[in-house]
C-alpha positions in Angstrom: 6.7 -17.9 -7.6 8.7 -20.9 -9.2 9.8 -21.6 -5.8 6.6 -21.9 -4.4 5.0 -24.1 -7.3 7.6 -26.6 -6.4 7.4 -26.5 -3.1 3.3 -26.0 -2.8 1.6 -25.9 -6.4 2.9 -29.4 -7.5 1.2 -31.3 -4.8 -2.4 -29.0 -4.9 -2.8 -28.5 -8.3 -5.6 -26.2 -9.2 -4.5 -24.3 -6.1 -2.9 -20.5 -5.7 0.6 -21.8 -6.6 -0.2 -23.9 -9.6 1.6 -21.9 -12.1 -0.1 -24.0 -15.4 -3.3 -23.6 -14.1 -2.8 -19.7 -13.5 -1.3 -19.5 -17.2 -4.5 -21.6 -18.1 -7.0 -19.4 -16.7 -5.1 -16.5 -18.1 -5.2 -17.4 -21.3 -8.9 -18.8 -21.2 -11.2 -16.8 -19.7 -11.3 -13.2 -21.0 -12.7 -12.0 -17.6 -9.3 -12.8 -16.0 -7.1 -11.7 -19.0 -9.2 -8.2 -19.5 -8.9 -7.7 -15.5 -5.5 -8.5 -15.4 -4.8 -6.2 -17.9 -7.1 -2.9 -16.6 -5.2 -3.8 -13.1 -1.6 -3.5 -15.0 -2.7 0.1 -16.3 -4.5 0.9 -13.2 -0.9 0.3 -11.3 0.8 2.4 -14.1 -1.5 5.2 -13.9 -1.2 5.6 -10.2 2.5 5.4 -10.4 2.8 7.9 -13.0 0.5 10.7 -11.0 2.3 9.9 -8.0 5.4 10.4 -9.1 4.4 13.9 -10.8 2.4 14.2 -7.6 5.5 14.0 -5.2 7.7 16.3 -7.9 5.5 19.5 -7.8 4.0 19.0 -4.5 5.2 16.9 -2.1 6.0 13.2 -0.9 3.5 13.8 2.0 0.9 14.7 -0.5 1.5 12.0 -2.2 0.9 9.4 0.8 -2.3 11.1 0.9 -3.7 10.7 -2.1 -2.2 6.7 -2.6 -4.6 5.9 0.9 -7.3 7.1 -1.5 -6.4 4.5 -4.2 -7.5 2.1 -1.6 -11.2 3.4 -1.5 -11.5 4.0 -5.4 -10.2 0.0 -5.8 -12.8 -0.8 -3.4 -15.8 1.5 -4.9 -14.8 -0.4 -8.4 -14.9 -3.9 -6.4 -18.7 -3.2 -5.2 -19.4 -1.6 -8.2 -17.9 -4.4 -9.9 -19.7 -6.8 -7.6 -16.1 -8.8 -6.1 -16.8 -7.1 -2.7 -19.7 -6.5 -0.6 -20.8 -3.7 1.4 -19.1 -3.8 5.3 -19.0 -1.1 7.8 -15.8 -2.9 9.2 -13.9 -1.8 6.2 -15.0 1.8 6.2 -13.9 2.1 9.8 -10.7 0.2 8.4 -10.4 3.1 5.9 -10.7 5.7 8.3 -7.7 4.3 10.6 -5.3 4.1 7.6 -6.0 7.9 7.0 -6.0 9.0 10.9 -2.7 6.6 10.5 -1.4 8.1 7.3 -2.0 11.7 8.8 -0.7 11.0 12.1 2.4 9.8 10.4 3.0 12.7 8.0 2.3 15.4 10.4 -1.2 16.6 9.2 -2.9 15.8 12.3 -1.5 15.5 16.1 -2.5 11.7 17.5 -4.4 11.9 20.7 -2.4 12.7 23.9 -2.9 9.4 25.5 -1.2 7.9 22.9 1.9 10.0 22.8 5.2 9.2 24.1 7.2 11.3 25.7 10.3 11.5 24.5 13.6 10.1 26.7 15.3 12.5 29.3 19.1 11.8 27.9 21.8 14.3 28.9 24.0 14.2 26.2 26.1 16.9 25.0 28.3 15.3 23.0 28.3 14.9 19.4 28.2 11.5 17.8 30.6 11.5 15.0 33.8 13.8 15.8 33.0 15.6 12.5 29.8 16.4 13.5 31.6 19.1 16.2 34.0 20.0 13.4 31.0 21.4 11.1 29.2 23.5 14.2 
């Protein structure tokens, strides 16, 4: 972040990278300071489940339930009044769970989007103590 207020934040000040006006804001407007510190345990307390998530369940379970932190986030930004309402976001939604289910195995993609997988004909092991194991 240092890095970028010297190269960016020093010549727009007031802008994303202006470090002193960040600490400013921080420090006087309690909206920002009482936000930034709900979103700190909002991080931790997703963490925490997940990680007790992924020890009694599983990690797949645990992808899962982390694409529904998205939705709760953006329930609590409407709610909140940061967001407004867009159809384009729910359909976003519903591609990164069709996504995150494809990818853990829940849900088979569509056969026109499947790739068959290479003809090789090898027979040969790749590491010489992989044929020493079998």
């Amino acid at each position: 972040m240092a890095f970028l207020y010297l190269l960016v934040g020093v010549s727009h000040p007031g802008g994303y990278f202006d470090i002193p006006a960040g600490f400013h804001q921080i420090i006087n407007y309690r909206q920002v300071w009482v936000s930034g510190i709900l979103i700190c345990f909002s991080i931790a307390f997703f963490n925490y489940f997940g990680l007790s998530v992924t020890r009694s369940i599983s990690a797949t379970a645990r992808s899962t339930i982390d694409t529904s932190r998205i939705v709760f986030i953006w329930i609590v930004s409407l709610f909140i009044g940061w967001e407004t309402f867009s159809w384009l976001q729910v359909v976003g939604f519903i591609v990164l769970i069709c996504g995150t289910f494809i990818f853990n195995d829940v849900i088979s993609p569509p056969s026109c989007f499947v790739v068959p997988p290479p003809q090789t004909n090898e027979n040969q092991p790749l590491l010489p103590e992989d044929h020493e194991h079998s």
